[in-house]
Backbone bond lengths (Angstrom), bond angles and torsions (degrees), N, CA, C in turn:
res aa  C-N    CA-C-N  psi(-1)  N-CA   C-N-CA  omega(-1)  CA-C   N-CA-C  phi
1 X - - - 1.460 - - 1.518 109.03 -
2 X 1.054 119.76 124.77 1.587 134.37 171.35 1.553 118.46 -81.45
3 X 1.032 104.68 116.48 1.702 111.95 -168.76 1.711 100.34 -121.24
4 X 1.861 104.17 140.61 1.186 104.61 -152.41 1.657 99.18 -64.93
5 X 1.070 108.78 -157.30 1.789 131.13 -156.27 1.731 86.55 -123.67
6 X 1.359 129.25 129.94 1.268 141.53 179.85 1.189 114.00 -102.75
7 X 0.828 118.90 71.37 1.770 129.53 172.02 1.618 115.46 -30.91
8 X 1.673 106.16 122.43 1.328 93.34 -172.04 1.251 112.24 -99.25
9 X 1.803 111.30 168.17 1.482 121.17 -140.95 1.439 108.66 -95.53
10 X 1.566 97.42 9.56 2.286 97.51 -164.13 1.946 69.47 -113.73
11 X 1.310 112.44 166.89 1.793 152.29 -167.16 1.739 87.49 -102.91
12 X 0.986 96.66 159.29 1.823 110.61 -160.21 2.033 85.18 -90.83
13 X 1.241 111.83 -24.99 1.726 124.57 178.07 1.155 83.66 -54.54
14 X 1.816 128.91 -96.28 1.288 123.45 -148.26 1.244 140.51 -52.89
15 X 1.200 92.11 -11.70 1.758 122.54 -178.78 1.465 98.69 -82.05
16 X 1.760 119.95 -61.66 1.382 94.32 166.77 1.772 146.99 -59.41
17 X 1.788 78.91 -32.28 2.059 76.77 168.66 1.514 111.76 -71.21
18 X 1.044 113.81 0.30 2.087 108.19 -173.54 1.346 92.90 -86.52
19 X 1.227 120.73 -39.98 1.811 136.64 175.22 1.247 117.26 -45.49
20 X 1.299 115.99 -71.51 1.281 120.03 -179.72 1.592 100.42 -63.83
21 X 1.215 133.22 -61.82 0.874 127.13 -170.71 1.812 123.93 -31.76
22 X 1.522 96.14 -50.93 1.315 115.01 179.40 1.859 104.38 -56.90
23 X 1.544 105.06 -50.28 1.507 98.26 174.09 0.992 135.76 -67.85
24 X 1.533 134.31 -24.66 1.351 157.48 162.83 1.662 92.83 -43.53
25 X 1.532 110.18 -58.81 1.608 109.75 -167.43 1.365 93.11 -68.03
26 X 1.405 139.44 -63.75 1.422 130.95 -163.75 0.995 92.38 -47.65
27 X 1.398 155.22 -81.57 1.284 164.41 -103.38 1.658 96.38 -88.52
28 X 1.296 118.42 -45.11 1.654 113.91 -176.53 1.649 116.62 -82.32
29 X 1.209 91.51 -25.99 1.669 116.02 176.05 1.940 103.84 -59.85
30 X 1.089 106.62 -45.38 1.410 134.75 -159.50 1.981 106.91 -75.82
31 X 1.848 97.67 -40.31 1.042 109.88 171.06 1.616 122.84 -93.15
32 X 1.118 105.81 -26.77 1.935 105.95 168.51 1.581 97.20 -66.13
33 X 1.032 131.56 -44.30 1.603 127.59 -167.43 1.376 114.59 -67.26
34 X 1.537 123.83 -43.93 1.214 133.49 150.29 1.563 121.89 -44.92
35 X 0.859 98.28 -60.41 1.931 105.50 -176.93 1.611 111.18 -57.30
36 X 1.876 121.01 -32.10 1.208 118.19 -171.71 1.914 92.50 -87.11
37 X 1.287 91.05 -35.88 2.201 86.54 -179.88 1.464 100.39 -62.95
38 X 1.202 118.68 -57.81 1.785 114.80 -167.34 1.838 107.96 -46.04
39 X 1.287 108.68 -39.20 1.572 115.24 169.31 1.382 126.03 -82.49
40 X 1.065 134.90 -7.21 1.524 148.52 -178.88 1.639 97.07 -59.39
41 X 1.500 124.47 -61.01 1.404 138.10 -162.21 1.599 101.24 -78.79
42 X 1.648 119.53 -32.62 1.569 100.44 -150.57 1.121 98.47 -71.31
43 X 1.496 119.35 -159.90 1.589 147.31 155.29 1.535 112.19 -100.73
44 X 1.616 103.83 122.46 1.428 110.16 158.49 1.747 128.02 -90.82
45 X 1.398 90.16 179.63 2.182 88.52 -155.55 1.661 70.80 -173.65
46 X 1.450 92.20 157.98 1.206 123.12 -155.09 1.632 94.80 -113.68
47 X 1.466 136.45 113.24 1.372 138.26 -177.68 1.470 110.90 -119.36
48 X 1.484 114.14 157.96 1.347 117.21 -152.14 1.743 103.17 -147.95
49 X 1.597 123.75 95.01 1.370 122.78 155.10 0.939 133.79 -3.35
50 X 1.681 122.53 80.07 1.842 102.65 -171.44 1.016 109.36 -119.69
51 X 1.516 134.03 5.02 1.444 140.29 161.46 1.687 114.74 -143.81
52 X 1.744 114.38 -177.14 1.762 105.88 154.77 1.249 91.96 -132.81
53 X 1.516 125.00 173.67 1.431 149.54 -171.08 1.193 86.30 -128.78
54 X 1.488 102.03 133.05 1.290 123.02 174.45 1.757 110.78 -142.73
55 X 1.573 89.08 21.03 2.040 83.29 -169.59 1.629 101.24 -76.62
56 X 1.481 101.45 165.09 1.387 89.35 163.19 1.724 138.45 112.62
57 X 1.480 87.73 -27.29 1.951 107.30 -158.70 1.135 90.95 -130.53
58 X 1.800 84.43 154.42 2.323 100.45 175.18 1.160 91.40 -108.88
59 X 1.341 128.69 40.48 1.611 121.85 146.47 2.020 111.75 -159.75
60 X 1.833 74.69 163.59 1.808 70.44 -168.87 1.882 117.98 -72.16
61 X 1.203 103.90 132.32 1.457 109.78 -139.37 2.049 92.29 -146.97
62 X 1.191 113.90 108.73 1.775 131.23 -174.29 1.491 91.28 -103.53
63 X 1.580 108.34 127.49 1.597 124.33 147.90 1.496 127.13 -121.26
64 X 1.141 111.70 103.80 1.613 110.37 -167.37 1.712 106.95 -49.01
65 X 1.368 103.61 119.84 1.732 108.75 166.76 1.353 111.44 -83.63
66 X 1.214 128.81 93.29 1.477 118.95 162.69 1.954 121.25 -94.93
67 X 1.897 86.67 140.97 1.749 94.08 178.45 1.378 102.16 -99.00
68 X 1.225 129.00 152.82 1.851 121.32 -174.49 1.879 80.07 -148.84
69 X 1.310 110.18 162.79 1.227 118.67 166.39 1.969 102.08 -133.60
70 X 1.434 91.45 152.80 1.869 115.05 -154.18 1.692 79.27 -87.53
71 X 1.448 97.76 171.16 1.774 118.73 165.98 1.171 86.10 -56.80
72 X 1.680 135.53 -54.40 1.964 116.82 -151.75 1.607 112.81 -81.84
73 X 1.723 102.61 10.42 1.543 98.64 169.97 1.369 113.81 75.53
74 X 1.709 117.89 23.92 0.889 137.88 148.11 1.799 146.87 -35.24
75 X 0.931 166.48 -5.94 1.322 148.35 -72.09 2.148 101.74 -95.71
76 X 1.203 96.68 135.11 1.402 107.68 -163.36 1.787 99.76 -112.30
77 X 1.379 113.64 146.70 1.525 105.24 165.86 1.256 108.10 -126.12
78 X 1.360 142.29 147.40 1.461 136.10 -159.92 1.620 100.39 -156.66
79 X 1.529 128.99 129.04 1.261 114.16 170.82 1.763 122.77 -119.99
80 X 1.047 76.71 134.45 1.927 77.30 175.18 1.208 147.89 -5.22
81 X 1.046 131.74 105.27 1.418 127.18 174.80 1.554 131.84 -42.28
82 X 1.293 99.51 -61.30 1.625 105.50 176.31 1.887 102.54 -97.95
83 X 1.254 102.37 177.61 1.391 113.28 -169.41 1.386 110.63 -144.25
84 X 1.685 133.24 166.38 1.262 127.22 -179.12 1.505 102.15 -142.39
85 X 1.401 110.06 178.06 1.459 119.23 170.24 1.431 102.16 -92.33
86 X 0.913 143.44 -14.59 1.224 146.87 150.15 1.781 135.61 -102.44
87 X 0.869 134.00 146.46 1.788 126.42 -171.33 1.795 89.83 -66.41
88 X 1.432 118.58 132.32 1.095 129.76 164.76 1.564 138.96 -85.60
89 X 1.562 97.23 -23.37 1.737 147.68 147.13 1.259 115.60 -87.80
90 X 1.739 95.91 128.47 0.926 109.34 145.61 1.725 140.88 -91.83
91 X 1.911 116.60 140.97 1.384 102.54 -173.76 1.425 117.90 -57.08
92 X 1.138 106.97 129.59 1.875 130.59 176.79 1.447 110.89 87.93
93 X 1.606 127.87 10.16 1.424 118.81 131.66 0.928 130.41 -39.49
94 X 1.820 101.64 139.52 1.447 125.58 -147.21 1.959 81.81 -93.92
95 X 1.523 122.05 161.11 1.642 104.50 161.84 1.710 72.80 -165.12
96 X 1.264 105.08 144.08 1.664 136.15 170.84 1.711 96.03 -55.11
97 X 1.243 118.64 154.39 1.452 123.62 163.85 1.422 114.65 -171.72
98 X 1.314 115.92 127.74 1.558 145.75 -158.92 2.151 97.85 -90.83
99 X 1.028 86.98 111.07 2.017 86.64 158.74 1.097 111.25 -141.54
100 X 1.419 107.42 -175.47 1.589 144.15 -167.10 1.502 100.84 -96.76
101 X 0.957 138.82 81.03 1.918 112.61 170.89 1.547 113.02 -13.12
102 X 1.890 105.01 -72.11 1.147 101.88 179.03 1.032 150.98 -90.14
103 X 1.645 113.62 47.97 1.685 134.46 149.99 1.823 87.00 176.73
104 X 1.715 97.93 105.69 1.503 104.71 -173.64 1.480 104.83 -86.65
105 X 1.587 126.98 -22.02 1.492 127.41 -159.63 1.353 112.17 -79.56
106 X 1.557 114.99 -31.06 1.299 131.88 -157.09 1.834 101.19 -105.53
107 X 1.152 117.77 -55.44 1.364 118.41 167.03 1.176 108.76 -57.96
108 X 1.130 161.34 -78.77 1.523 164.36 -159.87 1.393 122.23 -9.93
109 X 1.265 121.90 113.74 1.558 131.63 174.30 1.278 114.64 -117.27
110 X 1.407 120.45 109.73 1.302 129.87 160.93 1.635 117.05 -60.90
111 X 1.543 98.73 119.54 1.442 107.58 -179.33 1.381 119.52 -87.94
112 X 1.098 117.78 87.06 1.608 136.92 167.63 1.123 113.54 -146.62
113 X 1.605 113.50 176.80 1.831 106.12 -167.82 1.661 94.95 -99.89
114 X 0.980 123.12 -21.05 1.717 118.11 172.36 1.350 118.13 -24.75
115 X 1.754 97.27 -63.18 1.437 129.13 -159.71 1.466 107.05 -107.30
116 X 1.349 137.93 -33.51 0.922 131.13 167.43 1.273 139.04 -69.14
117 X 1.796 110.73 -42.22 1.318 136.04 -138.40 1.449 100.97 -134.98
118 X 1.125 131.45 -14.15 1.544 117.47 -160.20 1.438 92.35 -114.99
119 X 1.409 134.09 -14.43 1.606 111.00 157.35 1.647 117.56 -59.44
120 X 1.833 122.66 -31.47 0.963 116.77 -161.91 1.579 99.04 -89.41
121 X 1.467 126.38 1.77 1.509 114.82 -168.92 1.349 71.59 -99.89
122 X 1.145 141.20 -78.06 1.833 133.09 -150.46 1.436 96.35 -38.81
123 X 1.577 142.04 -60.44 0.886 103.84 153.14 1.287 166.06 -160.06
124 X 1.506 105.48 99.88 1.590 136.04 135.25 1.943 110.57 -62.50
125 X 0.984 98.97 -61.00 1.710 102.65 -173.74 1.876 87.19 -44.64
126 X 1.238 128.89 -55.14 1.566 121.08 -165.15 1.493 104.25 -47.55
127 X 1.415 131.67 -58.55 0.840 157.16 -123.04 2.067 91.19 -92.94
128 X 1.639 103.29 -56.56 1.089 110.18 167.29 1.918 118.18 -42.22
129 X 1.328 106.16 -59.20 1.212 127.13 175.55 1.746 101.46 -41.11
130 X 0.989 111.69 -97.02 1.638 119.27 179.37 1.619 114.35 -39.66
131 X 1.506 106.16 -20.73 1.676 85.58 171.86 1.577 91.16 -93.17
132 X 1.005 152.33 -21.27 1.762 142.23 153.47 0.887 104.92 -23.92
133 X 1.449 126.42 -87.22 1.028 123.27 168.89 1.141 157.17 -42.75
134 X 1.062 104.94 -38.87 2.108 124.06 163.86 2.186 91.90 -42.25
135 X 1.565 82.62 -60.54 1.655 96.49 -156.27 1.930 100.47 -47.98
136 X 1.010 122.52 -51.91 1.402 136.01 -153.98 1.904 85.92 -65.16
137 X 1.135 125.58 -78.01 1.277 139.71 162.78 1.935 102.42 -31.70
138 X 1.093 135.11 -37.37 1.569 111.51 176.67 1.149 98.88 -85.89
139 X 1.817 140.83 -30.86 1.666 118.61 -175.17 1.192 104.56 -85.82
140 X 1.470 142.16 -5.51 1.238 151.81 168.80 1.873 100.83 -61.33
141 X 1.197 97.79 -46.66 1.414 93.72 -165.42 1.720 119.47 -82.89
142 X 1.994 91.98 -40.38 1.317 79.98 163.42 1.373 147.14 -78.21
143 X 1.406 108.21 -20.27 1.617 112.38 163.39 1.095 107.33 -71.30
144 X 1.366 158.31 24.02 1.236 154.77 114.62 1.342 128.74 -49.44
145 X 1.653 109.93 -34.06 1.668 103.35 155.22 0.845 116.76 -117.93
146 X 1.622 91.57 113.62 1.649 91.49 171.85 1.595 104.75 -132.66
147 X 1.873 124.42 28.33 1.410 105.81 128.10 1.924 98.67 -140.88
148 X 1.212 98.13 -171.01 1.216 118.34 -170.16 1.521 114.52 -87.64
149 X 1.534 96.72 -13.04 1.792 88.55 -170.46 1.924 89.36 -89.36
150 X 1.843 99.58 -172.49 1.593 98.25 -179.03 1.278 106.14 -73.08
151 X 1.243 130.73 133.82 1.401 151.96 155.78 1.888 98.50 -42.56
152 X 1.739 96.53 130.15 1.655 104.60 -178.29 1.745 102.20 -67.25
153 X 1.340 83.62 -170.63 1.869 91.73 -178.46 1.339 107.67 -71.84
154 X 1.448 106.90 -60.50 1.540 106.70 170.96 1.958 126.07 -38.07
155 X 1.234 99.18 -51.46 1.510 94.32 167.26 1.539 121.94 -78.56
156 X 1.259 140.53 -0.22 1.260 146.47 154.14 1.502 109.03 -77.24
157 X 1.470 112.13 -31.18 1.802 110.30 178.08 1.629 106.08 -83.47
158 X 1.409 121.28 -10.96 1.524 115.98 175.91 1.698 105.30 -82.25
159 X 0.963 90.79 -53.94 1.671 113.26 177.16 1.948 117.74 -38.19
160 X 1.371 98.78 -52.92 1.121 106.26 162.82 1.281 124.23 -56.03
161 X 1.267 127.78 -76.87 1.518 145.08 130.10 1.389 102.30 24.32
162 X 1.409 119.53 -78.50 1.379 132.19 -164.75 1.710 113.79 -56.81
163 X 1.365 98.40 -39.24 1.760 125.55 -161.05 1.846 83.60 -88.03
164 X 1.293 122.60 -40.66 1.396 119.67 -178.15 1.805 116.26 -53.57
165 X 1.956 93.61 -36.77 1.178 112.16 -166.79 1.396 105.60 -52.31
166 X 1.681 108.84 -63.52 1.060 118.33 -157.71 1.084 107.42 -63.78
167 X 1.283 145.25 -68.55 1.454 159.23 129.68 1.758 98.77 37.74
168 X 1.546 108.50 -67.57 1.312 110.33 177.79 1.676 127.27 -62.37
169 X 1.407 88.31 -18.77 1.645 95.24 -163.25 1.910 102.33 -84.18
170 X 1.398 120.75 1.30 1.682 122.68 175.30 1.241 84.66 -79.94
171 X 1.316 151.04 -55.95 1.351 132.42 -137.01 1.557 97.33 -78.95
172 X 1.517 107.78 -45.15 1.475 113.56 -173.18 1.882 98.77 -58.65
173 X 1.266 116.13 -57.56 1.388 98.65 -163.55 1.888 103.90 -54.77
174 X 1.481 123.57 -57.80 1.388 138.39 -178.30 1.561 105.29 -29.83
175 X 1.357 116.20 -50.39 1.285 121.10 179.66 2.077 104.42 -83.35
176 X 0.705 147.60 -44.14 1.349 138.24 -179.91 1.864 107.65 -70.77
177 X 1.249 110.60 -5.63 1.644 99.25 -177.90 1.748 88.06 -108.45
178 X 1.360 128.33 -9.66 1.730 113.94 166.69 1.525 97.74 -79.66
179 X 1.478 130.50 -44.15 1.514 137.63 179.40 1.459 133.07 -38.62
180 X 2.011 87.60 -38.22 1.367 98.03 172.01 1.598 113.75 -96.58
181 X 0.764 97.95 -7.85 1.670 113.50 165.01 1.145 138.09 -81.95
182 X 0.853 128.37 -33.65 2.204 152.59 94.27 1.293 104.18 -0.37
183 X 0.933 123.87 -51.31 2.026 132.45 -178.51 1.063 108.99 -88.69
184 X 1.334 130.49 -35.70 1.483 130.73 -176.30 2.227 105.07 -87.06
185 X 0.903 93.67 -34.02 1.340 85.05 179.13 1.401 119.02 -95.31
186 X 1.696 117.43 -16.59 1.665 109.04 139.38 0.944 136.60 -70.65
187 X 1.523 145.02 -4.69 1.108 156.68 168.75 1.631 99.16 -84.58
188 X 1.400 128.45 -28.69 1.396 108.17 175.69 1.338 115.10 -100.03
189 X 1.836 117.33 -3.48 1.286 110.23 150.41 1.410 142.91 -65.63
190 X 1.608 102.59 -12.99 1.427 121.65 -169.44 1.649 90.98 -81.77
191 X 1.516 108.62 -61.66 1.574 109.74 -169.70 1.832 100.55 -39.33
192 X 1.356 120.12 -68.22 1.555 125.94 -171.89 1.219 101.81 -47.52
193 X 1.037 139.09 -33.54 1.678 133.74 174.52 1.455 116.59 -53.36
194 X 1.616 106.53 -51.82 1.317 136.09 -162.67 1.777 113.81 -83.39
195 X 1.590 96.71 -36.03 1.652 88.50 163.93 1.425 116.53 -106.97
196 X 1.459 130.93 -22.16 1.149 116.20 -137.53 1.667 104.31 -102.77
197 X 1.107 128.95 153.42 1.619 127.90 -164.09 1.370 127.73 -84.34
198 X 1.354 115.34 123.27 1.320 110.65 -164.71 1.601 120.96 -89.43
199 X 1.620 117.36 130.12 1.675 100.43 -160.73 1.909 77.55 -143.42
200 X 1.286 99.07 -176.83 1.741 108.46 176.39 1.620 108.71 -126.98
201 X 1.623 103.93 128.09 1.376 108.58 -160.93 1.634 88.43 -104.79
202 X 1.772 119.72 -178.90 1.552 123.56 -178.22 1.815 77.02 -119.66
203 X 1.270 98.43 150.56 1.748 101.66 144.38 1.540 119.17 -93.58
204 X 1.186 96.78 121.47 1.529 98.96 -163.78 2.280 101.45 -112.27
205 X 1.462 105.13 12.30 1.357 102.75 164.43 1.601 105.07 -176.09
206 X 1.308 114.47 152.21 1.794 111.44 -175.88 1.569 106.75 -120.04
207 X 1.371 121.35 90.56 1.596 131.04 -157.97 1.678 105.43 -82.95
208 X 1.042 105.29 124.21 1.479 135.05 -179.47 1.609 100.22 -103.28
209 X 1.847 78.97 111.31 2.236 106.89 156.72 1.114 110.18 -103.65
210 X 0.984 115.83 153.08 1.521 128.80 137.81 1.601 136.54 -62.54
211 X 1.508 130.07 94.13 1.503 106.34 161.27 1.281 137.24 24.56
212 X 1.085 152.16 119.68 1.433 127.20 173.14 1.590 95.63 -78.28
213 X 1.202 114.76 -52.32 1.834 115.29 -168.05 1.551 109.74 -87.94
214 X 1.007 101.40 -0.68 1.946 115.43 171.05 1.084 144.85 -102.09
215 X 1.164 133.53 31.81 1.402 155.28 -147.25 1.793 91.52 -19.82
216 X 1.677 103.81 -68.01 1.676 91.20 -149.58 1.883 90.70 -94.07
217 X 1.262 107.22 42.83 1.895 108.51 166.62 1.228 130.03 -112.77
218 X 1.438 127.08 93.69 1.715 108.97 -159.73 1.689 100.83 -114.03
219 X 1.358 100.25 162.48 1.514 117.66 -168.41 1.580 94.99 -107.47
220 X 1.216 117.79 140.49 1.357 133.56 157.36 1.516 142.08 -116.81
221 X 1.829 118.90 116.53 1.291 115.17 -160.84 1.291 102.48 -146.57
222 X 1.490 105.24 142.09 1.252 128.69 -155.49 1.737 113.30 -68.48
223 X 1.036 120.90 104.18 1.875 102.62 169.78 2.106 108.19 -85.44
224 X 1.244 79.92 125.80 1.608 108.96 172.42 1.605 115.99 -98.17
225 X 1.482 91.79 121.04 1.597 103.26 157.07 1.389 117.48 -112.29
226 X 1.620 109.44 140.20 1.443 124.40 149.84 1.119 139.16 -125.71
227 X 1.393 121.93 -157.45 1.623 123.41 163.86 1.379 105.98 -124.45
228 X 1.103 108.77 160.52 1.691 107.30 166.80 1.618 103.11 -117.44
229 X 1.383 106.61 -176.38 1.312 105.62 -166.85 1.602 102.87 -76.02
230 X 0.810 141.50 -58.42 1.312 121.23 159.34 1.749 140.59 -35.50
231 X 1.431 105.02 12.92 1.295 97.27 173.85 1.615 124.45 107.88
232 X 1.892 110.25 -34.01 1.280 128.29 -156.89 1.727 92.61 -79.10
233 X 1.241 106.94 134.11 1.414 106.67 156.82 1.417 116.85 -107.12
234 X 1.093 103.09 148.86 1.932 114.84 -177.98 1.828 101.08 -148.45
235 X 1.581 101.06 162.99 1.078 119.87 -178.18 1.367 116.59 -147.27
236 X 1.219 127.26 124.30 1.664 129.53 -170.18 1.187 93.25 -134.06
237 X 1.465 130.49 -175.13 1.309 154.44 -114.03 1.325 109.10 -162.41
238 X 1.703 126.01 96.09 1.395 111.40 -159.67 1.998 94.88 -78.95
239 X 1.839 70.57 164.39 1.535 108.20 -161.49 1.564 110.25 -47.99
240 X 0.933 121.42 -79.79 1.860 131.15 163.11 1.125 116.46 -73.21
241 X 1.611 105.64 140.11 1.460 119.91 -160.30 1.154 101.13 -131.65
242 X 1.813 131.01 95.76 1.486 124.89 -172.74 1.562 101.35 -105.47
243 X 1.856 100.94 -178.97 1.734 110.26 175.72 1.617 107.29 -64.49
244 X 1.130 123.43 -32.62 1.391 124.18 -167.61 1.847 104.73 -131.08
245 X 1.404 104.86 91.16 1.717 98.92 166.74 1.512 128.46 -91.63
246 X 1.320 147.62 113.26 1.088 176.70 -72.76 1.614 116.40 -150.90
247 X 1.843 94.79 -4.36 1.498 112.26 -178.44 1.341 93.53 -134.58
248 X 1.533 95.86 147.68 1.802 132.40 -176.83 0.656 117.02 -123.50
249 X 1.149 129.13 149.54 1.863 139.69 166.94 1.263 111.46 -40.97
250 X 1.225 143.08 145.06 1.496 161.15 -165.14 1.651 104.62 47.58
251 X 1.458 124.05 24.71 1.308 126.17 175.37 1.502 104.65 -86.47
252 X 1.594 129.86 133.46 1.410 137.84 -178.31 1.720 98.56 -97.05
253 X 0.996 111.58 122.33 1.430 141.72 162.51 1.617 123.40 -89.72
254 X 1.528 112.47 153.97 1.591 94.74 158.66 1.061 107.30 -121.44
255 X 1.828 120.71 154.85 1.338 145.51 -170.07 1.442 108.77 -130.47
256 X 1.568 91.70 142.44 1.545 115.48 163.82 1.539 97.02 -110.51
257 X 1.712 100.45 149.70 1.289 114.77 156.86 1.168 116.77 -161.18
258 X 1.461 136.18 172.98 1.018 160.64 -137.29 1.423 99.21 -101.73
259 X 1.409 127.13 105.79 1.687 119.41 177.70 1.646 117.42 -49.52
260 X 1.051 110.45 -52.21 1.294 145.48 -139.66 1.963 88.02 -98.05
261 X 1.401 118.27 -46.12 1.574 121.71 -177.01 0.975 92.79 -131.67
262 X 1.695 129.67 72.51 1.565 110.55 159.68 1.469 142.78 -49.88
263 X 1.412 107.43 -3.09 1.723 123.32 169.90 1.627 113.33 -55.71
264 X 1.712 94.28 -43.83 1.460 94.33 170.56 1.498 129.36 -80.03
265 X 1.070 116.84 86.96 1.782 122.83 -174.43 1.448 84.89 -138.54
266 X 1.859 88.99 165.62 1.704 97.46 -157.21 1.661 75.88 -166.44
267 X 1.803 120.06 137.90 1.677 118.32 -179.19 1.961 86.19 -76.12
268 X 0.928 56.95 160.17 2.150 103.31 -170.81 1.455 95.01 -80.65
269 X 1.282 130.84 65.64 1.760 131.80 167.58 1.519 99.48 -120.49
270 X 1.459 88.97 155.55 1.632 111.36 158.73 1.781 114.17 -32.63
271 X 1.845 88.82 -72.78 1.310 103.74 167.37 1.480 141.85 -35.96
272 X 1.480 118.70 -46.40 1.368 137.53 175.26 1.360 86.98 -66.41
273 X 1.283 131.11 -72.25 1.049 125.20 -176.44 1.616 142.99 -15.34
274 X 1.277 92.86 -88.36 1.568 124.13 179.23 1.319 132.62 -116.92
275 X 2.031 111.91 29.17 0.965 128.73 161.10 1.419 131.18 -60.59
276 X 1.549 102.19 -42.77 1.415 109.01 174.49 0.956 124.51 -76.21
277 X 1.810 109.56 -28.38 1.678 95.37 -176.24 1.427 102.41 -78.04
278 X 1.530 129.61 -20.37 1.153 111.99 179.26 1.047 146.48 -40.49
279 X 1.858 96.47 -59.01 1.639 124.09 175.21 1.325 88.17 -46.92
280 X 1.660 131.08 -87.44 1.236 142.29 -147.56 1.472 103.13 -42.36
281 X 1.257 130.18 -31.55 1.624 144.40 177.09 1.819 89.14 -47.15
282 X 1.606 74.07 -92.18 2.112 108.55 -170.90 2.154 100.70 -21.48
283 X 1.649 107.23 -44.82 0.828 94.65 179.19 1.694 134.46 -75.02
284 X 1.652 107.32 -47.54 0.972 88.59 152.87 1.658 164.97 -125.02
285 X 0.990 80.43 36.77 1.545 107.68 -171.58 2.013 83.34 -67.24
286 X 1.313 147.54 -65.34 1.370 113.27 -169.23 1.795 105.80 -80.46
287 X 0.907 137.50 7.99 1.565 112.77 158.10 1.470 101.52 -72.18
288 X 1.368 124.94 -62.42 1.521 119.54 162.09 1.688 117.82 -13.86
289 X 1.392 100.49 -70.05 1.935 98.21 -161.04 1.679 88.66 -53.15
290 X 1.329 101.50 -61.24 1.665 114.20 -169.96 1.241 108.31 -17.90
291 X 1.692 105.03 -66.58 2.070 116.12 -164.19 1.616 90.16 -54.92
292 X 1.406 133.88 -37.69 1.202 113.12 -132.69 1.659 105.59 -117.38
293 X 1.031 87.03 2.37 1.458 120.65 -175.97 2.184 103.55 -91.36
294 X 1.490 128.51 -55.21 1.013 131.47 136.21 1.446 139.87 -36.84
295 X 1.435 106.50 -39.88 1.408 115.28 177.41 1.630 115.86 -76.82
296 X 1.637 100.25 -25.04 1.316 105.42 166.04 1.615 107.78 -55.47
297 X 1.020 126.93 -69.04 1.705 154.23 166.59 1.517 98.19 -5.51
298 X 1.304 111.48 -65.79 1.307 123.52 -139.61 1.684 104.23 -67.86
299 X 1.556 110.10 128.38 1.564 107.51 -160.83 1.728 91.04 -113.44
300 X 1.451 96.08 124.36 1.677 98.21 -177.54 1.989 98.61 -107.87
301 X 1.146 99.27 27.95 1.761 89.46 173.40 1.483 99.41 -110.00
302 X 1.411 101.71 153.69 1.319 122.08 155.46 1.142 150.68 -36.70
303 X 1.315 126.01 -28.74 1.140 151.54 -178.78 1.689 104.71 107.33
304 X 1.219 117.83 -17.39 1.545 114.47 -175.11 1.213 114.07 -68.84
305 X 1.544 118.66 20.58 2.160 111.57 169.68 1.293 81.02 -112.10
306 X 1.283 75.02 166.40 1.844 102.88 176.09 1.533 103.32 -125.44
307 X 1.303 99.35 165.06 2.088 80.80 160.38 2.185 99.18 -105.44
308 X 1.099 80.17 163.50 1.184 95.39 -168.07 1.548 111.11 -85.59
309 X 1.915 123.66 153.87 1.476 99.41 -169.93 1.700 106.51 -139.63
């Protein structure tokens, strides 16, 4: 006897976001376990911030350079993994660091969560995210069947509705995590305004990259020198790096910097400024209107109102 085929009650979607989700978690799970074994065996040494790297990028972008010296009295230089819009180190911070005896430059893991740990939380946080979601979308679906015969019109028009809901609500979250990010990185432009010291730097060179995905496209950005009030001169690498820059060599600029870390200075523009939060704005501020703009839309009645006359 042939008995029908039971169609199951979750969308072939939720099944994939529960998937990925699940792999995202194996996958970080997979890499903390590795990263604490790969360090179990090495040798630690004590390393110390003595510059950032900034070659390279169309935005302003800090990589802690640390020098550490081996048991054989070696001196090693190793640079950072992750990077910031701001120096995250300070010069002549002390930071833990894991090697190989036999090849210390290339094996080497700086033990902090910057550099160590915060590729594997971004993603875990993914992983978190998509099982949110998976989850919201499987009790959505299963309290939707709750019999076996065909569901009326009215309960296929809630149903929809509901599945519409969610649907709308990625754009809204996608757009409110660039928003708050937009907020978070104007709020730390305000602070740098508010503490950091204002002096006038020269451009004393205009440094030419290459594209990464553009062979014959290069970006151009200004290196600035100053003094600080004490005397020290330094030179960094302005922040944004466009096709056409608007500054020349022996051109005077103004600069903020950091009393306390004069490495960190950045010229005093609109642009340097409030470029990033912009984009991050421009971007998501319409997935936002969009989600919320649909969600307005979305009709979870039955058809049993009327309008009234």
């Amino acid at each position: 006897m042939n008995s029908a085929a039971v169609p199951s009650p979750h969308s072939r979607s939720t099944l994939v976001i529960l998937t990925l989700s699940l792999g995202a978690l194996l996958f970080s799970l997979c890499w903390l376990v590795s990263s604490l074994i790969a360090t179990h065996r090495m040798t630690v040494a004590e390393g110390t911030v003595v510059s950032y790297d900034q070659g390279g990028r169309s935005w302003r972008s800090y990589q802690p350079v640390i020098v550490f010296t081996t048991a054989r009295g070696e001196r090693e230089q190793i640079t950072g993994q992750t990077s910031s819009t701001q120096p995250a180190y300070d010069i002549g911070q002390t930071l833990r660091v894991f090697y190989d005896p036999a090849n210390p430059a290339r094996s080497a893991i700086i033990d902090d969560f910057g550099q160590r740990w915060f590729p594997v939380g971004v993603v875990m946080l993914l992983s978190v995210v998509f099982s949110a979601i998976g989850a919201v979308m499987f009790v959505i679906e299963r309290s939707n069947v709750k019999h076996v015969t065909p569901s009326s019109y009215s309960q296929a028009r809630r149903k929809r509705g509901r599945q519409n809901l969610l649907i709308c609500l990625i754009p809204i979250v996608i757009g409110a995590g660039f928003l708050l990010g937009a907020a978070a990185s104007a709020m730390r432009e305000r602070q740098i305004i508010g503490s950091y010291t204002r002096t006038t730097g020269k451009v004393v060179e205009v440094q030419e990259a290459e594209r990464p995905y553009q062979p014959r496209s290069h970006m151009y950005s200004a290196i600035v020198a100053f003094k600080t009030t004490t005397g020290k001169e330094v030179t960094f690498a302005q922040g944004s790096s466009s096709s056409h820059n608007d500054l020349g060599s022996g051109d005077e600029v103004s600069v903020l910097y950091d009393a306390n870390t004069p490495d960190r200075a950045m010229i005093d523009s609109f642009w340097e400024h409030w470029g990033l939060p912009a984009i991050l704005f421009a971007i998501g501020l319409p997935f936002f209107a969009v989600g919320v703009f649909f969600v307005s839309n979305v009709d979870f009645s039955d058809g049993r109102h009327s309008k009234r006359t």
